[in-house]
C-alpha positions as CSV (number, residue, x, y, z in Angstrom):
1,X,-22.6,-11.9,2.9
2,X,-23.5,-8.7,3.9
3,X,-21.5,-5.2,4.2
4,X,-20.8,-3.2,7.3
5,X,-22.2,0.1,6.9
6,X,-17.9,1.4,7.7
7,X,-17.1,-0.5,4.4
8,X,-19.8,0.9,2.1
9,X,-17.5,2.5,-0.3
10,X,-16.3,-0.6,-1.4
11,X,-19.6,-1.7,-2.6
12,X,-20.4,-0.4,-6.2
13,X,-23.9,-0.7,-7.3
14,X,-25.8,-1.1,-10.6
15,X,-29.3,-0.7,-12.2
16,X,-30.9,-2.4,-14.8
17,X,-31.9,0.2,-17.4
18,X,-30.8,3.5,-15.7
19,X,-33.2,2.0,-12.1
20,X,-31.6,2.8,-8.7
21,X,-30.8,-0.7,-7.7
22,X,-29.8,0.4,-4.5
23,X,-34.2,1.0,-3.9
24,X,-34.9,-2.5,-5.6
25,X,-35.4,-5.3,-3.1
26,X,-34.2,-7.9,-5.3
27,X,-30.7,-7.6,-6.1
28,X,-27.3,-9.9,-7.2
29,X,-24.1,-9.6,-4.9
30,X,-20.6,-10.2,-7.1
31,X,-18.1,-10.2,-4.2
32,X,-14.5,-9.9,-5.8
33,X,-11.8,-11.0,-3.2
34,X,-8.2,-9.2,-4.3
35,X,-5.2,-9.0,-3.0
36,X,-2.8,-5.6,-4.2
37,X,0.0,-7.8,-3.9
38,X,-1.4,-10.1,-6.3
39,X,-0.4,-9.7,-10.2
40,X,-4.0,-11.8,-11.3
41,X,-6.2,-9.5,-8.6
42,X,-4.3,-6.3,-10.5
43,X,-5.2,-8.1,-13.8
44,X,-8.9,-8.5,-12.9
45,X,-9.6,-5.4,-11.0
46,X,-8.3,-3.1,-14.3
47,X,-10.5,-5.0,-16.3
48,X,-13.5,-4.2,-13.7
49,X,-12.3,-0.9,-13.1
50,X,-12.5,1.1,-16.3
51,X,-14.0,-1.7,-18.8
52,X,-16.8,-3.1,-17.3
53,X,-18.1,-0.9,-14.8
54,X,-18.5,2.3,-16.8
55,X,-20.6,-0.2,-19.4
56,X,-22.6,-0.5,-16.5
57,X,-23.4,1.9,-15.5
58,X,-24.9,2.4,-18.3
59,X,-26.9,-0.8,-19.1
60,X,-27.1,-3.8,-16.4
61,X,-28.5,-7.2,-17.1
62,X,-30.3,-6.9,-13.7
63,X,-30.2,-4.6,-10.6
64,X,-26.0,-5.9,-9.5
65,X,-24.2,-4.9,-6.9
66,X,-20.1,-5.9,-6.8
67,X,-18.5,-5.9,-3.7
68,X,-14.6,-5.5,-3.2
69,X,-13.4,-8.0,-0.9
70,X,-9.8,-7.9,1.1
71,X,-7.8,-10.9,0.6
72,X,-4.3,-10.6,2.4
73,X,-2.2,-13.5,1.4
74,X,0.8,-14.2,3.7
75,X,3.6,-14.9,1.0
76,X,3.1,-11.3,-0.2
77,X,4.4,-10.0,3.1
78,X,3.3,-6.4,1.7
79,X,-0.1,-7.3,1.1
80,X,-1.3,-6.2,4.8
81,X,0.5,-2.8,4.4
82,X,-1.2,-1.9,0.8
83,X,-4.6,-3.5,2.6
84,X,-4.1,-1.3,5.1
85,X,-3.4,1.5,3.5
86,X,-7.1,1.1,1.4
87,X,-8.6,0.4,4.4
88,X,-7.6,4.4,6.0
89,X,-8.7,5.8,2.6
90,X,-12.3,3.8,2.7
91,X,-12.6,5.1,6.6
92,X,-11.5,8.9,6.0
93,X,-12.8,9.0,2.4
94,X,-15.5,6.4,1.6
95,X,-15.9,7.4,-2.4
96,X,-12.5,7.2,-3.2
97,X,-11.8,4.1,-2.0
98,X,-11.9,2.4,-5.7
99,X,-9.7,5.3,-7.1
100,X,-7.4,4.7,-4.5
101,X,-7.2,0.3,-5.3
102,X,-7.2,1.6,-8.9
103,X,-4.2,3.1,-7.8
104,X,-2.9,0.3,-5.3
105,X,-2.9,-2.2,-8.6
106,X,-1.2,0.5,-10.9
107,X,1.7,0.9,-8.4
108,X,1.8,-2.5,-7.0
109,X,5.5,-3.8,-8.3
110,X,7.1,-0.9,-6.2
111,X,5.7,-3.1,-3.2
112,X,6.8,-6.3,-4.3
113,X,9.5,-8.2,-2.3
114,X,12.7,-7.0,-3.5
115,X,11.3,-3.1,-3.2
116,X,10.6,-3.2,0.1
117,X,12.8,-6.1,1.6
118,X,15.2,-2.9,3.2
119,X,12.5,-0.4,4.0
120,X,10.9,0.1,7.6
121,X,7.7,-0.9,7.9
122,X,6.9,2.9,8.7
123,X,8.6,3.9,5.7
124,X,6.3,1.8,3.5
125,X,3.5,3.7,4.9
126,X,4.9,6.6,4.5
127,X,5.0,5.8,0.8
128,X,1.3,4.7,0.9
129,X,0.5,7.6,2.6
130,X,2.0,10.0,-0.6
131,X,0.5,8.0,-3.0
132,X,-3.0,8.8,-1.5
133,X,-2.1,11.8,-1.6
134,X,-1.0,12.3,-4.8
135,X,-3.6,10.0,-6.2
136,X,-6.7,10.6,-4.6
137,X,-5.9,14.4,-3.1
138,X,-6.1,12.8,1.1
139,X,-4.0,14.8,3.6
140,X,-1.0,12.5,3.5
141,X,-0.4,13.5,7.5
142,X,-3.6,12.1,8.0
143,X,-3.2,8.9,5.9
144,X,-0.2,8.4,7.5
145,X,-1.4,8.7,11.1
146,X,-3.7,5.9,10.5
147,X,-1.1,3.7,9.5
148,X,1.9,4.7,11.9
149,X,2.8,1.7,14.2
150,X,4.8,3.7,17.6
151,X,7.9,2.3,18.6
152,X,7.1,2.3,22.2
153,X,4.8,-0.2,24.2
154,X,1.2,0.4,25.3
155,X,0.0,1.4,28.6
156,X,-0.4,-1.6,29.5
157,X,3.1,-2.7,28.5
158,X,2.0,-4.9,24.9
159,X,4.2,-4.5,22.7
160,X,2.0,-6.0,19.9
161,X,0.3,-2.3,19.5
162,X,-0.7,-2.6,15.5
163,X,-2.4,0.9,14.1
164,X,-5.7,2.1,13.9
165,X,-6.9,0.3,11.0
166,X,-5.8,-3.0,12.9
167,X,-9.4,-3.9,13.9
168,X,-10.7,-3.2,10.4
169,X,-8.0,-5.3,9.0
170,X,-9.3,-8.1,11.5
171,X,-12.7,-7.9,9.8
172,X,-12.0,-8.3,6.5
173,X,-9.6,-11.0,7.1
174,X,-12.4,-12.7,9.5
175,X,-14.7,-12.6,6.2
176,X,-12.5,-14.3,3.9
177,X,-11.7,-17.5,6.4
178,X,-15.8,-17.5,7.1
179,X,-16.5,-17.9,3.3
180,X,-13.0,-20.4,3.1
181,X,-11.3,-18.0,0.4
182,X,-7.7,-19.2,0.1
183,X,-6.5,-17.4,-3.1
184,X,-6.9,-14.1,-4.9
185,X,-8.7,-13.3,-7.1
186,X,-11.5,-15.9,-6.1
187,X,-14.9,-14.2,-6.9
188,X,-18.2,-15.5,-5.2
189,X,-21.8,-14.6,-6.8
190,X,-24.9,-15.2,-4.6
191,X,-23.4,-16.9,-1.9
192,X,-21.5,-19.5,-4.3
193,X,-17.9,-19.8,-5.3
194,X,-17.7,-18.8,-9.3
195,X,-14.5,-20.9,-10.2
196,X,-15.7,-20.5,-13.8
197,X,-14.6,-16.6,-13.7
198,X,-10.5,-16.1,-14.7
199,X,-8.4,-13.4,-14.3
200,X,-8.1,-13.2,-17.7
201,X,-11.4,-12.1,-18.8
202,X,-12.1,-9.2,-21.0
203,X,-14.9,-7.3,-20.2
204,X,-17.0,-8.9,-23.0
205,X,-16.8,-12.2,-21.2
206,X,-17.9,-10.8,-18.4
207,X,-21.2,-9.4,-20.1
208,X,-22.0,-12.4,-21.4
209,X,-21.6,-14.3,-17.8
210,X,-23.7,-11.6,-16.4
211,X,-26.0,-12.2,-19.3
212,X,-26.4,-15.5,-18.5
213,X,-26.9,-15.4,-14.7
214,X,-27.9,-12.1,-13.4
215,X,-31.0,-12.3,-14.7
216,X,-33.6,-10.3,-13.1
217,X,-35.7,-11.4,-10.5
């Protein structure tokens, strides 16, 4: 599935052998759908992250290109707030974006149920909104004005107003259901479901997989 051009920092891309692949017309798609709220999607993403990206980046079976995907999962009632809050660092800060879910992961238990049961949903993202600061050097102010959801009704009197990463959040959401993603993580390569891949992979396991089915083309 493809990328709008708004989401393009979540893509990240690989070469084979040092090569561009972003200039090669032939190229694999690993879309990785995660949800911050989810202990397996932390699990997998660290492993991605800083073990087998930076190897990478440095030697590729084939021109690759992984794609983080935004899988909000109800029961995690704070999942839509951490989404959200990625979602206002990928639109005021496209290469950070990854940092930032680096960051989301690291810090996720402090969002769990019983750590945000008595906050305000403002207060949460007010929370978020320091953390991109502090963890990815964003004005907080500005973070946080993406996120704020006003207490008073619309113009027109709806009182369902969301925030200005609402539409975006629509999207992503829209792209899971089209693809029938039901769980996180739940990783799709070329189109097809891979329910081969576990959470639990080390990054050597992933190299071999790679080995095995990104050839090049």
């Amino acid at each position: 599935m493809s990328l709008a051009p708004k989401f393009r920092g979540a893509r990240q891309v690989f070469g084979a052998n040092g090569v561009n692949a972003a200039s090669v017309g032939s190229i694999h798609t690993v879309e990785i759908f995660l949800d911050y709220a989810c202990p397996f999607s932390a699990k997998m993403y660290k492993t991605l992250h800083t073990r087998l990206y930076p190897r990478l980046h440095n030697s590729s079976p084939s021109p690759i290109q992984f794609i983080f995907r935004h899988q909000i999962q109800p029961w995690h009632p704070s999942s839509t707030l951490l989404h959200e809050a990625s979602l206002a660092v990928l639109r005021l800060a496209p290469d950070k974006f990854h940092k930032f879910s680096a960051e989301l992961f690291n810090h996720q238990k402090e969002y769990f149920d019983v750590n945000v049961v008595n906050e305000s949903r403002n207060a949460t993202y007010k929370r978020l909104a320091k953390l991109a600061a502090k963890s990815v050097g964003l004005d907080e102010t500005e973070v946080f004005k993406l996120l704020e959801v006003s207490d008073k009704p619309a113009e027109d009197g709806s009182l369902n107003t969301g925030n200005q990463v609402t539409d975006d959040v629509k999207i992503v959401v829209k792209t899971a259901r089209l693809v029938g993603v039901h769980v996180s993580p739940t990783v799709i390569f070329n189109g097809v479901v891979a329910n081969d891949i576990s959470s639990s992979w080390t990054e050597g396991q992933w190299e071999e997989w790679l080995g095995k089915n990104a050839t090049p083309v």
